[in-house]
C-alpha positions, -999 to 999 in steps of 0.1 A, spaced: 39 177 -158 11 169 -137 -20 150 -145 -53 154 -122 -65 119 -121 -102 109 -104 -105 75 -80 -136 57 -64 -123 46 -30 -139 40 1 -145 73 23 -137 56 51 -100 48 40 -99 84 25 -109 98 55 -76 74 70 -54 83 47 -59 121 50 -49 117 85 -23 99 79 -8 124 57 -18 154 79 4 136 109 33 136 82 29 170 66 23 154 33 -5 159 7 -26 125 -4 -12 128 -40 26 130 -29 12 98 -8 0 81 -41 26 91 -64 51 77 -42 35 46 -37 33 40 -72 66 51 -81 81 27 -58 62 -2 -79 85 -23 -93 76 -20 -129 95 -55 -137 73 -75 -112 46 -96 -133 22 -95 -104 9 -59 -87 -11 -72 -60 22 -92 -46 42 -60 -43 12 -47 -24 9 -73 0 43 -75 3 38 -42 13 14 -47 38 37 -72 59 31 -68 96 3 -43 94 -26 -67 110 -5 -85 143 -13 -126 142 8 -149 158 2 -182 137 16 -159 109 53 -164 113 80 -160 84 80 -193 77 44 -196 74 42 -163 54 67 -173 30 48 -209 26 16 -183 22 32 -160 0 41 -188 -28 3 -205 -30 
């Protein structure tokens, strides 16, 4: 059963996302749903999983594993 659900987000990273999913032949929703089935319902913290996520996406070179790991655990 599906469910139409309504979001606020920023029509800039809509606009992003639609082309993301138009360069993988995929609708937005099949984009979300994923996402948030992968969520590891266990984990205490949602944002963590996120930015766990999000590893590697912005390149800076002070930000080594070590570093991240030291980060990651503040």
């Amino acid at each position: 059963m599906t469910t139409k659900l309504t979001l606020t987000i920023d029509a800039k990273v809509i606009e992003d996302a639609k082309k993301y999913c138009g360069e993988r032949n995929i609708s937005l929703s099949e984009l979300i749903e994923d996402y948030l089935k992968d969520i590891d319902k266990s984990d205490k913290n949602p944002k963590k999983y996120l930015v766990d996520d999000m590893i590697g996406v912005i390149h800076n070179p002070s930000i080594t594993p070590e570093n991240w790991k030291r980060l990651r655990h503040k």
